[in-house]
C-alpha positions, 0 to 999 in steps of 0.5 A: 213498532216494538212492543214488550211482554213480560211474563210472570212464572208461577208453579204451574202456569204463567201471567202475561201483560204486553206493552208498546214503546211508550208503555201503554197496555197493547193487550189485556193481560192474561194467565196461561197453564205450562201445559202444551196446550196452554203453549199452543194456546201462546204461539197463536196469541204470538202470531195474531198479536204481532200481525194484528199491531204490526210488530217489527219486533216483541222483546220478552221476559221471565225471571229466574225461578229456579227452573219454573221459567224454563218451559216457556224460555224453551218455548219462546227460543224455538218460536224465535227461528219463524217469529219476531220474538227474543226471550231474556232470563232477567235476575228478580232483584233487578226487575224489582229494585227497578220497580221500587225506583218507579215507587211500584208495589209488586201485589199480583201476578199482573203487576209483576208481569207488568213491571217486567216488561217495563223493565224490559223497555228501559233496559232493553240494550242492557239485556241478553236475548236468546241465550241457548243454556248450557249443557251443565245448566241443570247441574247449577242448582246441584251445584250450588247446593253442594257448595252450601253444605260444605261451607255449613261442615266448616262452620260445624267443624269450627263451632265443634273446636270451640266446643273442644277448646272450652 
């Protein structure tokens, strides 16, 4: 059997909610801290967990939060060389414009972490696992950032020759 855990990141901590193939809860869900302990606290879950219901596979899921997500996806990419277990990075717009074609209302952590790993059994071909970051990954935001400002001195330029013109 396979089975599906999607992962809600928060600052600070994480919600966790485990489905089967057919969608029905495997586990309660549960909050941990992104502390070692709380990672420690993961793994043997992971272990128990996919002995316990026979798991030939346990596909899992956080979204992109700006570099909250990044200790547990590192996490889970050096669990997956001993453990059944593939990570995936999935854009937030997806996950949710795919909850509101279900018609579900994103209100809790829980419900997040569930429409995750629902979105990641109905799509689970489409998605990319276990992709390593790059070794510029953490210049993105920089990046991007820099790029900003520059598009903001051009409109202040352009808006200063208006003023200039009148």
């Amino acid at each position: 059997m396979n089975a599906f855990l999607g992962i809600d990141v928060s600052k600070g901590y994480a919600d966790f909610y485990i489905i089967d193939d057919n969608g029905l809860e495997l586990e309660d869900s549960f909050q941990l801290d992104d502390t070692s302990v709380g990672h420690e606290i993961l793994r043997e879950w992971l272990i128990t967990t996919i002995s316990k219901h026979h798991l030939v596979s346990l596909d899992c899921a956080v979204e992109s939060t700006g570099g909250f997500e990044d200790n547990w996806y590192a996490a889970f990419i050096d669990w997956s060389a001993s453990m059944a277990v593939r990570i995936a990075r999935l854009n937030p717009s997806v996950v949710k414009n795919a909850s509101k074609a279900e018609l579900r209302v994103n209100v809790t952590d829980k419900e997040s972490a569930k429409n995750i790993a629902n979105y990641l059994r109905r799509f689970k071909d489409q998605v990319s696992f276990n992709e390593k970051p790059t070794l510029y990954a953490s210049f993105r935001t920089l990046h991007n950032h820099l790029l900003l400002l520059t598009k903001q001195k051009v409109q202040l330029i352009n808006e200063l020759k208006q003023l200039v013109y009148v």
